[in-house]
C-alpha positions in Angstrom: 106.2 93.0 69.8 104.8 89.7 69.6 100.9 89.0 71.0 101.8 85.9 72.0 103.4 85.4 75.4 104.0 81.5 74.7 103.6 80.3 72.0 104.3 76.2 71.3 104.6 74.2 67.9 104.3 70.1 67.5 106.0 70.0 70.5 107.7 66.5 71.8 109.8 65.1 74.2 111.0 61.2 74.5 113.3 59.6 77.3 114.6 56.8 75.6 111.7 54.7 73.8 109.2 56.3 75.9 107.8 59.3 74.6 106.2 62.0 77.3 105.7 65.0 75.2 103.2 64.0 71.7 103.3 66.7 69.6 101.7 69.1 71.5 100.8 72.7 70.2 99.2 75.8 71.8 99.6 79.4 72.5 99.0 81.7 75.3 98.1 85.4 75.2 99.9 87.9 77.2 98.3 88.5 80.8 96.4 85.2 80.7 96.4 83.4 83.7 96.2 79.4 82.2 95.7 76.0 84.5 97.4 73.5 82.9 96.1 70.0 83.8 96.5 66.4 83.6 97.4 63.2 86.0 100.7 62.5 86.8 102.9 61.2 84.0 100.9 62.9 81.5 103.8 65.4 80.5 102.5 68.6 81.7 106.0 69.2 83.7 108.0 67.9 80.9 106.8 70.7 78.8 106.9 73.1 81.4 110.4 72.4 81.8 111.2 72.9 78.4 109.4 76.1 78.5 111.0 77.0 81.0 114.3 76.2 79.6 115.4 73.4 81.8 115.4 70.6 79.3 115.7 70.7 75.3 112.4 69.1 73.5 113.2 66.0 71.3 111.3 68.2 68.4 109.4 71.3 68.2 109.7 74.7 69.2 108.2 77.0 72.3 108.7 80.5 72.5 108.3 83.0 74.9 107.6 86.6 73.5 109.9 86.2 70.3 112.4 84.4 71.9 113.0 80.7 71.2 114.0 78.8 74.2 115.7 76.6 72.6 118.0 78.9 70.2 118.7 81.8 73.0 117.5 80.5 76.6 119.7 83.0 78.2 117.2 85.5 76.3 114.5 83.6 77.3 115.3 82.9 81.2 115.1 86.9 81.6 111.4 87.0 81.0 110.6 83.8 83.0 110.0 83.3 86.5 110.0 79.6 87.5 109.1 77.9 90.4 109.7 73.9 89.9 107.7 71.7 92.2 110.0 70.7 94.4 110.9 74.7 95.0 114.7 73.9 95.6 116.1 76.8 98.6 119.3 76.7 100.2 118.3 75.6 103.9 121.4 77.3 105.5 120.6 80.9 104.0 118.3 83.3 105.7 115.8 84.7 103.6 116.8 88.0 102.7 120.4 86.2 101.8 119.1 83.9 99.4 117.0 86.6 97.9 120.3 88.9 97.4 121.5 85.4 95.5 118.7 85.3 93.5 119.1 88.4 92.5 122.5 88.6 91.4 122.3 85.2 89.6 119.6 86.8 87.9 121.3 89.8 87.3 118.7 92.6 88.5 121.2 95.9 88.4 122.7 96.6 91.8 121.0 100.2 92.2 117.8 98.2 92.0 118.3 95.2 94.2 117.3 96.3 97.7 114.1 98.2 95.7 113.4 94.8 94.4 113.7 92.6 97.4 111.9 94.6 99.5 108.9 94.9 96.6 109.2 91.2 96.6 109.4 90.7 100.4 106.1 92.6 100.8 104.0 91.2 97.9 104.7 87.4 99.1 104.1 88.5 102.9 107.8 87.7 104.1 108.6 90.6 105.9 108.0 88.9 109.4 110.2 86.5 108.5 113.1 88.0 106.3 115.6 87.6 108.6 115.2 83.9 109.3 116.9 81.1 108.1 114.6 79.0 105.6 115.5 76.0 107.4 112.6 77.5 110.0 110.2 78.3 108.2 107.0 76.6 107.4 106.0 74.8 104.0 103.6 77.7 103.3 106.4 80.6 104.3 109.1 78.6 101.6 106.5 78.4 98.9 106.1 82.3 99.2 109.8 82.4 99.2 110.0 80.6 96.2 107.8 82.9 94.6 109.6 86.3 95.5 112.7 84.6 93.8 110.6 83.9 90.9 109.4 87.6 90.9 112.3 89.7 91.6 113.5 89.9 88.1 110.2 91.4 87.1 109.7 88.4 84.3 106.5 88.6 81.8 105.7 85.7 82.3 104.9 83.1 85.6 105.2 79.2 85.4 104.3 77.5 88.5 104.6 74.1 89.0 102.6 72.7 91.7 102.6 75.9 93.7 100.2 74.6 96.6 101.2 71.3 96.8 101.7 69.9 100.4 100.2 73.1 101.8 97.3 73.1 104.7 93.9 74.9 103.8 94.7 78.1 104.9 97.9 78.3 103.5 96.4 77.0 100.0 94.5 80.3 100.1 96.7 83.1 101.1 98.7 81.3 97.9 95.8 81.3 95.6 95.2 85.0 96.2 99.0 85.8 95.7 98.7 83.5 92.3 95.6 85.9 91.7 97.3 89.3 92.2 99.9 88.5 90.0 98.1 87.5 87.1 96.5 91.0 87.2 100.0 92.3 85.4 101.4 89.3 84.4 101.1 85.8 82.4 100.9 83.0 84.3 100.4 79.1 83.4 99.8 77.3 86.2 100.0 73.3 87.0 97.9 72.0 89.7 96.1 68.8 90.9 93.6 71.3 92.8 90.7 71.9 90.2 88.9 74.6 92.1 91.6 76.4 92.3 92.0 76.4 88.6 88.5 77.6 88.7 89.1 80.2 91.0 92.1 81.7 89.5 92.4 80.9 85.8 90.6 82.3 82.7 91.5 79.2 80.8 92.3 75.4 81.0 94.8 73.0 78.6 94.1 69.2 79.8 97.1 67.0 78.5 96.6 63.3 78.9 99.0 60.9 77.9 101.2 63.0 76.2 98.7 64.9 73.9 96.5 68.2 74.8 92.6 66.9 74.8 91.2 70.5 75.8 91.3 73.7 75.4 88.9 76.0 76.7 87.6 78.2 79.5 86.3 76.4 82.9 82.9 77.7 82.2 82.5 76.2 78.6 84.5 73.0 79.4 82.0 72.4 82.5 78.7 73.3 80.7 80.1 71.4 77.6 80.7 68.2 79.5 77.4 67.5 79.7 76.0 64.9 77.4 73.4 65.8 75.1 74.3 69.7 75.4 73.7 72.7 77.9 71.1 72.3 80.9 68.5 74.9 82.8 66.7 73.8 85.3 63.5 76.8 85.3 60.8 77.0 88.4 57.3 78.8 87.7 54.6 79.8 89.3 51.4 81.3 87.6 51.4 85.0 87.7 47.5 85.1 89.8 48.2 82.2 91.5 45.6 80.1 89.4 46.7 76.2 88.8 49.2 75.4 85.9 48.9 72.5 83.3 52.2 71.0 83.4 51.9 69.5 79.9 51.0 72.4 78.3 53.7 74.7 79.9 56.0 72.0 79.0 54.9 71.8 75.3 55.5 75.6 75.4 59.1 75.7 76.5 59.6 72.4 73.8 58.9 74.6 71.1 61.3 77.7 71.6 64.0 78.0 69.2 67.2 75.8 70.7 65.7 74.0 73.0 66.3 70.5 72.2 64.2 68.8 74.8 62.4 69.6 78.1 61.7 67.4 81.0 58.6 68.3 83.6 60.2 68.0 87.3 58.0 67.7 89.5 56.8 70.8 91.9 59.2 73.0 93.8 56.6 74.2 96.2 52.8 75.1 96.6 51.8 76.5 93.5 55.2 76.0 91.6 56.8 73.7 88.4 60.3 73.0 87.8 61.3 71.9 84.5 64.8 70.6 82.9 65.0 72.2 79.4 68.4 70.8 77.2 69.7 73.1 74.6 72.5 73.3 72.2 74.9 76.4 72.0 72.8 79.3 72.0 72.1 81.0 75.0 68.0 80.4 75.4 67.2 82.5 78.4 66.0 85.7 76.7 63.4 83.9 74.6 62.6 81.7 78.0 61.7 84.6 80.0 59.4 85.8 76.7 57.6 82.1 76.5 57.3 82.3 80.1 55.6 86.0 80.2 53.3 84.9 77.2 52.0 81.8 79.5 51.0 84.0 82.3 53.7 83.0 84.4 56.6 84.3 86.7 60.4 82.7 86.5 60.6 82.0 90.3 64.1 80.2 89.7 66.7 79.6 86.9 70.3 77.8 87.1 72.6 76.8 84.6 73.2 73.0 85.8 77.0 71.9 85.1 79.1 69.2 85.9 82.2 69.8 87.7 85.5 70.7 86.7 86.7 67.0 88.2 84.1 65.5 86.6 85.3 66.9 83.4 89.0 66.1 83.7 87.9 62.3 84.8 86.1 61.7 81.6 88.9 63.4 79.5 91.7 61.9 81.3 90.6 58.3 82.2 91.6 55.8 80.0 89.2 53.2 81.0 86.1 55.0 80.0 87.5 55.6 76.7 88.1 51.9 76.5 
């Protein structure tokens, strides 16, 4: 069995002379739950479609499992479940009805249909309103709908397109933690324009922009990375007998532990306190801070990792007119 759950090589996509999809290339582990970013028109749901089977690529390949989409999508359709953005239902059906047509159009066997509905029914929270027809219910109610179709095959593998959009607040959350559960026992790549939700819910984040994917990497790393010059700690001490400190001295300390690149003296944080801004590379310097700080006679009152937000990252990755 393949480690891979998608797996995508050089992958492109052009409508007429204008070309969405640049060679794009990645792969996805399975049971990763992914956010896959980037501002509209930058081909994230062209290459979700193609994963998904919905469109052929121009050139290139994506897999899912061992199964190219392209070569065998009947194959591949079995271990997808897709929810586009628009999340098309049939208004006149109720719910339960549409989910029995799902389910034969997906061909789940007919001793395991009314298991598999009513497992669906209950994960997405539709049993209050199974027996309505979707032309009543709420934008929330017909996302989750859209989601038990997508899950009553049992697929591998989750691609969700927009899943929140239009949704109020509340409704945005009860999704989020649906989006959550299922990653637990499945893969799931995720498009969104909500960035903390991406934080919230996925281990890792592909940013495509214009065509071509610009990052790849956790949230964590891609927020502490974003900051210029390397990693920042912002460290508060206070002298361990309460005597005064000489700021100059501490700070000449701290410049001179291995990885620090540079240290900043910020002012106090309180009576009898020092806050300090130390920059560092790669390497994590807190073990050898809380040594130096011991060795000075003092106590680490505070320490935070400073980071810039997951927006701010995606603006500076995304924005053409900085780069310009």
């Amino acid at each position: 069995m393949p480690s891979s759950m998608i797996r995508i090589e050089a992958l492109t996509k052009s409508y007429g002379p204008t070309q969405a999809v640049k060679g794009v290339s990645f792969e996805v582990p399975k049971g990763q739950v992914v956010g896959f970013l980037g501002p509209n028109g930058a081909g994230k749901s062209t290459t979700m479609r193609i994963l998904a089977g919905s469109i052929n690529p121009t050139s290139g390949r994506a897999f899912v499992g061992d199964v190219d989409v392209t070569q065998d999508p009947v194959a591949a359709r079995k271990l997808i479940g897709y929810l586009p953005e628009n999340n098309p239902l049939y208004d006149e059906m109720m719910v339960v009805e549409y989910l029995r047509f799902v389910a034969d159009v997906r061909d789940v066997p007919k001793a395991l249909r009314a298991a598999r509905i009513k497992a669906a029914v209950e994960r997405c929270g539709l049993t209050q309103v199974v027996s309505k027809d979707i032309s009543q219910l709420s934008r929330g109610y017909r996302q989750r709908v859209g989601l038990a179709a997508a899950i009553l095959h049992e697929p591998d593998l989750l691609i969700l397109d927009e899943p929140t959009a239009g949704l109020d607040p509340n409704q945005i959350v009860e999704i989020r933690n649906l989006i959550k559960e299922l990653g637990r026992e499945k893969t799931v790549i995720l498009s969104t324009h909500i960035l903390s939700e991406v934080q919230s819910t996925c281990s890792r984040v592909l940013i495509i922009n214009e065509g071509r994917l610009v990052a790849d990497d956790t949230p964590e790393r891609l927020t502490t990375s974003a900051n210029e010059g390397g990693n920042t700690l912002h460290v508060v001490v206070g002298h361990r007998l309460g005597q005064p400190m000489d700021a100059q001295a501490i700070r000449t300390a701290l410049s001179v532990m291995a990885g620090v690149s540079a240290v900043e003296v910020a002012g106090d944080e309180g009576t009898g306190t020092l806050g300090f801004t130390l920059r560092y590379g790669t390497d994590d310097v807190r073990r050898v801070l809380f040594d130096t700080v011991v060795k000075q006679d003092l106590v680490l009152l505070e320490l935070r990792r400073t980071q810039v937000s997951l927006e701010e990252t995606f603006r500076k990755l995304t924005d053409t007119r900085r780069a310009a």
